[in-house]
C-alpha positions as CSV (number, residue, x, y, z in Angstrom):
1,X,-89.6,6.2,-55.0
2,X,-86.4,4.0,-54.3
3,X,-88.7,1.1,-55.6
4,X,-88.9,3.2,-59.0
5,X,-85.3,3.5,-58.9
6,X,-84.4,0.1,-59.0
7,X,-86.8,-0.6,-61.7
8,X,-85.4,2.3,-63.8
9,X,-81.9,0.5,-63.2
10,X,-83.1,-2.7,-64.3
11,X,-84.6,-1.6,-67.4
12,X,-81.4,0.3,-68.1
13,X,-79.4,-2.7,-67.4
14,X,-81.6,-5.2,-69.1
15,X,-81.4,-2.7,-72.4
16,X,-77.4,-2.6,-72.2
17,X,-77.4,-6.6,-72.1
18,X,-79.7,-7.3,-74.5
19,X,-77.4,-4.5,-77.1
20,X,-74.9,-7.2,-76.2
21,X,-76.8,-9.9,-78.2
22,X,-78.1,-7.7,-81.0
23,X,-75.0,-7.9,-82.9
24,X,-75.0,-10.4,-85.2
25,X,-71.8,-12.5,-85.2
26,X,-71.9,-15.0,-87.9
27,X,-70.5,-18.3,-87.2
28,X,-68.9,-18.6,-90.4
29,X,-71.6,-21.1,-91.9
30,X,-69.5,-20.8,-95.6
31,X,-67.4,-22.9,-98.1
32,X,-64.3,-21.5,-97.3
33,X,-65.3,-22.0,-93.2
34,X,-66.1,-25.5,-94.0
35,X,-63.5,-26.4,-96.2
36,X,-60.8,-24.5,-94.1
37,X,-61.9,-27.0,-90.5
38,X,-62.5,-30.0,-92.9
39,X,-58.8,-29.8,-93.8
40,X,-57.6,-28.9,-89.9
41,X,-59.5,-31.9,-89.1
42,X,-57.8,-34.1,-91.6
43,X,-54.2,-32.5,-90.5
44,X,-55.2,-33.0,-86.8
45,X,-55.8,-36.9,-87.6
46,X,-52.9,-37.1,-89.4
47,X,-50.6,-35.6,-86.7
48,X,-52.2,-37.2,-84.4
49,X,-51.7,-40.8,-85.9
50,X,-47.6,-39.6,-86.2
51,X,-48.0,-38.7,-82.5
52,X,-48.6,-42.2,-81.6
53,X,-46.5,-43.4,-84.1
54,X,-43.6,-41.6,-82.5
55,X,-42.6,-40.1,-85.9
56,X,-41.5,-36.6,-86.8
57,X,-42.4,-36.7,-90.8
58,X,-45.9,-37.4,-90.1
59,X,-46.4,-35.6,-87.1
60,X,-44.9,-31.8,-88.6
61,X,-46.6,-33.1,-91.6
62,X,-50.0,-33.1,-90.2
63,X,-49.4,-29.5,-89.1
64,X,-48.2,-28.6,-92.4
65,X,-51.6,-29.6,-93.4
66,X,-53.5,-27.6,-90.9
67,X,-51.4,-24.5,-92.2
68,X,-52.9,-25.3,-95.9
69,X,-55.8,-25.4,-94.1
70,X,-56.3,-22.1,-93.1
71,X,-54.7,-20.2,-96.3
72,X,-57.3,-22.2,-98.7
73,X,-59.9,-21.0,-96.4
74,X,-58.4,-17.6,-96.6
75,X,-58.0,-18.0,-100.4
76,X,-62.0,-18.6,-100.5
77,X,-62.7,-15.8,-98.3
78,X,-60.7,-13.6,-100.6
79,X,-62.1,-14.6,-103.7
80,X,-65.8,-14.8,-102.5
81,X,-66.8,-17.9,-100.5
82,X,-66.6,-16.7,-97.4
83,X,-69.5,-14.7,-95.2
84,X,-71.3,-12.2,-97.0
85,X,-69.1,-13.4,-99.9
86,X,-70.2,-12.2,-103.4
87,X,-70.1,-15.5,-104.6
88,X,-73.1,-16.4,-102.1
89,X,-75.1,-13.6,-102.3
90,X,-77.9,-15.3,-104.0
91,X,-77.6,-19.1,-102.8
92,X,-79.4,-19.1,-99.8
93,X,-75.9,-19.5,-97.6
């Protein structure tokens, strides 16, 4: 019987880790995901460059760019281009 017991566990445990993965997260495959990195990319690049160049304006201004960054993104999430956006519903994203 203990050998039952430890199958019954297993099962139990392999059922409670596989819940785990059921969930579906979304990795945010969506113009306003894409267009909110491609612009933290470009700000990243550009304070990086002022980095190097040891110069404050470009360096706070590359940041400045990754903050627009993230509000355009959350402008298109808000008006329908994010995940389960209704702007998307029928276009295959």
């Amino acid at each position: 019987m203990g050998n039952h017991a430890t199958v019954t566990e297993k099962s139990s445990n392999e059922q409670a880790v596989a819940s785990i993965h059921d969930e579906v997260i979304g990795h945010g495959n969506s113009p306003a995901a894409w267009t909110c990195v491609l612009i933290m990319i470009v700000g990243s690049i550009v304070a990086g460059i002022g980095f190097v160049m040891a110069s404050h304006l470009v360096f706070w201004g590359g940041v400045v760019v990754m903050f627009i960054g993230l509000i355009v993104g959350w402008i298109m999430k808000k008006a329908g281009y994010g995940v389960d956006g209704d702007k998307l519903m029928n276009s295959g994203h």
